[in-house]
N, C-alpha and C positions, 0 to 999 in steps of 0.2 A: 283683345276685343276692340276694334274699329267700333268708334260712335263716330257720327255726326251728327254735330245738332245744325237745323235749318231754321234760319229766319226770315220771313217772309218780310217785303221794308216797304214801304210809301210814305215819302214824308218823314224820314228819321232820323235825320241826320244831327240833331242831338244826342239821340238815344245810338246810335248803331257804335260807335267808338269806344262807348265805356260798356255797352253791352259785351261787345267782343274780347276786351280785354277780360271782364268779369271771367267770361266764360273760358279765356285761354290759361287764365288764373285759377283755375277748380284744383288743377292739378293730378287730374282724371288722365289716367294712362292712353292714347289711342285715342283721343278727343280732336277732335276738329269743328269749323266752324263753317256751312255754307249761307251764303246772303243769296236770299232771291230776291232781286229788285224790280219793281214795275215801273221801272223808267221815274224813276221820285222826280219831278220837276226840281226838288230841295235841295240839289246832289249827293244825297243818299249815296246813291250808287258811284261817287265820284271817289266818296269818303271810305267805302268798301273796300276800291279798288286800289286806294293808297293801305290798308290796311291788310287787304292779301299779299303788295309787297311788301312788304314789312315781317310778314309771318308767311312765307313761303312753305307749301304742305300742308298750312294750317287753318288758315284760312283761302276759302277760293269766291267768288262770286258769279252767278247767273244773269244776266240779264234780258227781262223778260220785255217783248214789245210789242206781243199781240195783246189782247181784250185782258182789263185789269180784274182781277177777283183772287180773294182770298184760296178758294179752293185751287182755282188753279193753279197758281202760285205754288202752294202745299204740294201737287201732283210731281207739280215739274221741278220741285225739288226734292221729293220722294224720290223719284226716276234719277234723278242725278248721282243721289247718294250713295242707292242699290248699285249703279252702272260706276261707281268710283271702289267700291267693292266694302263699305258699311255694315257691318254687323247688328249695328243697332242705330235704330234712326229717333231721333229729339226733335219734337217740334216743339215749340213756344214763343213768345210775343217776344217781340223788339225790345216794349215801352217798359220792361221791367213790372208790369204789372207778376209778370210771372217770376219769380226771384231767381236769378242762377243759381241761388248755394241751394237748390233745391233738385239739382240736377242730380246730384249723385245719390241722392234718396230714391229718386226712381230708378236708377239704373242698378242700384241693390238689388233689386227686384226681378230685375228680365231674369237671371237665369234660371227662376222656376216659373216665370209667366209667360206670355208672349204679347199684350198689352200693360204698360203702368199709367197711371192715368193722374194725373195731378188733383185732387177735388177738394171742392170749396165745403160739398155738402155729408161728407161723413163726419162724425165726431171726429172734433179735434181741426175742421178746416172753417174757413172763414173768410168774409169781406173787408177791404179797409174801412175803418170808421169816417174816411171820407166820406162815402157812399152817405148819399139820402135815404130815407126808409123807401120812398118811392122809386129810388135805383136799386134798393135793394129786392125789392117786392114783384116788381117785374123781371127781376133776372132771376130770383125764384121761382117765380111761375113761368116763364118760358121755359125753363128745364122742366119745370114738374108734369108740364104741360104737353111737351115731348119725350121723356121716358113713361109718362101716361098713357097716350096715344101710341106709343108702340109696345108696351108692353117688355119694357128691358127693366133688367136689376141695376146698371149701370145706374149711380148717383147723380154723377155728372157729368150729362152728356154733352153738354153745350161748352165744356171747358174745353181749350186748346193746348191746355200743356201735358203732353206724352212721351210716353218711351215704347219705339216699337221696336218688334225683332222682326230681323233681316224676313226671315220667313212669314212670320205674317200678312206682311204687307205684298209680296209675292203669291202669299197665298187667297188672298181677300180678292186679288185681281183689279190694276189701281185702270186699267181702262174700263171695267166697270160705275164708277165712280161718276156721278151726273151734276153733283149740287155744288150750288157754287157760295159766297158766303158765309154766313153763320153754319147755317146747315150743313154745311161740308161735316163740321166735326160732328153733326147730331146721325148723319149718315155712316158714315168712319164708324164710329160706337156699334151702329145699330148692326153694321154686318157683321165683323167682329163678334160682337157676343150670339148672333142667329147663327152662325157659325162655329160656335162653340170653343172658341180659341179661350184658354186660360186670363185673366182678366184680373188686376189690382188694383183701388181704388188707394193713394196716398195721399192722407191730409196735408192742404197746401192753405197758407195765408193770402190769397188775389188782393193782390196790393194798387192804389193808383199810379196811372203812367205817370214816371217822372216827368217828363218834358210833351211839348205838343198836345193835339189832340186829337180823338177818339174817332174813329171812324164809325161808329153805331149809332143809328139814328134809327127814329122811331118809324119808320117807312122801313127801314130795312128789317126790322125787329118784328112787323105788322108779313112780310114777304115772306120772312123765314118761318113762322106761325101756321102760312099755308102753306108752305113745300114740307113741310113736315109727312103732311097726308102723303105728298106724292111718294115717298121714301118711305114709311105704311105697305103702298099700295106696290113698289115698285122689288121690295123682297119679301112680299108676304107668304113666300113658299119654300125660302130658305133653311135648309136642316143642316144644325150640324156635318160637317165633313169626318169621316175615320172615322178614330177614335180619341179624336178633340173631347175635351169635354167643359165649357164655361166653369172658371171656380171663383169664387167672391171670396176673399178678404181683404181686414183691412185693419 
C-alpha cells in the first residue's frame, strides 16, 4: 500500500524539518511525504527542497504560485499524490498540532473504511490544555455549529487530520470542490458522508503548534461561519452513490 502523507506549508520552516523526519521515522511501509508550499517568504520551501534531496523517492515537494489558500493547496496536493500513483492519501498540519505517531492509527483503518478522520470530539479525543476556555468554546461551536447546519453524524468536521483512500477522493470528484479555508475540510466531510462512503471517527489529542504562528483569525473564523450555508445549499440534493453506504464507528 502507497501512502502519502501531504503537507500543506506557509511559514514552516521550523516545523517542516522535524515534521518530515517524524514522519519518515513511523516506519510505515510505502509512506512517503509531499510538501505543498505557497511560496513561504520563510524558505519553507527552500528547506523542503534540501530535504527531498536528502530522501530521494520519499520525500518530493510542489510548489505552488498562484492565489494562497488552504483548500487549494489540499486539491493540488490531492491531484499530485493520486497522479504519483497513492493508494492512500494523509493530510495533516505541518505545526504538529496533529501528532505523526498518530498516523498509523488511521491508516489501520482504511482497509475497511474509505475516510479516517482524526477527531477531537468523540470520547477519548481532546484539546491541548494550552487552549483558553474561550479557544476552546469557539472551536467547539464552530463545529457544532456546521455538522448542525448540515445535518452530518460526522463529529469533526472542521479537523484536518485524515486518511483517505485512493478512491474516494476520485470518487467525491476533487474538481467539484469550491471552498477555500477552513471550510475546505467542513465541505470534504460533508460530501463524503452525503455520499455514503464508509466513514471512521479516531480519537486524536490536537496538540499546540510547536513553533510559529497560527494562521486563524477571527475574520477568518466569522467567513467560514457563512460559507458553511453556501456548502448546505450547494449539495443539498446529494444521495448516496451504489451501494456505498456511511458507517460510524469509533
Amino acid at each position: 500500500m502507497r501512502t502519502t502523507v501531504v503537507l500543506p506549508t506557509y511559514n514552516e520552516a521550523e516545523n517542516i524539518g522535524p515534521m518530515v523526519e517524524a514522519l519518515l521515522g513511523l516506519g510505515v511501509p510505502g509512506l512517503s511525504v509531499l510538501v505543498v508550499d505557497d511560496a513561504s517568504p520563510d524558505g519553507t520551501g527552500d528547506i523542503a527542497d534540501r530535504l527531498a534531496a536528502e530522501h530521494p523517492g520519499r520525500v518530493t515537494v510542489l510548489h505552488r504560485t498562484g492565489p494562497r489558500g488552504l483548500g487549494w493547496a489540499y486539491l493540488a496536493g490531492f491531484r499530485q499524490a493520486l497522479a504519483d500513483g497513492a493508494d492512500v492519501v494523509v493530510q495533516m498540519d505541518c505545526d504538529f498540532s496533529h501528532n505523526p505517531a498518530d498516523v498509523p492509527r488511521l491508516l489501520a483503518h482504511i482497509p475497511d473504511h474509505d475516510l479516517v478522520i482524526g477527531s477531537r470530539y468523540i470520547p477519548g479525543g481532546s484539546t491541548a490544555e494550552e487552549w483558553g476556555w474561550h479557544r476552546k468554546l469557539l472551536s467547539w461551536w464552530a463545529n457544532f455549529y456546521a455538522r448542525t447546519l448540515l445535518g452530518l453524524r460526522i463529529r469533526d468536521v472542521t479537523g484536518g487530520f485524515r486518511a483517505w483512500k485512493r478512491e474516494t477522493l476520485e470518487g467525491i470528484g476533487l474538481d467539484r470542490i469550491r471552498s477555500q479555508g477552513y471550510v475546505f475540510q467542513v465541505e470534504m466531510a460533508c460530501l463524503c458522508e452525503r455520499m455514503g462512503y464508509r466513514i471512521m471517527e479516531v480519537p486524536i489529542r490536537f496538540e499546540e503548534r510547536r513553533k510559529g504562528h497560527s494562521k486563524m483569525s477571527l475574520r477568518v473564523q466569522i467567513e467560514a461561519a457563512l460559507r458553511v450555508w453556501e456548502v448546505g445549499w450547494r449539495y443539498r440534493q446529494v444521495k448516496p452513490q451504489g451501494t456505498q453506504r456511511a458507517q460510524r464507528n469509533r
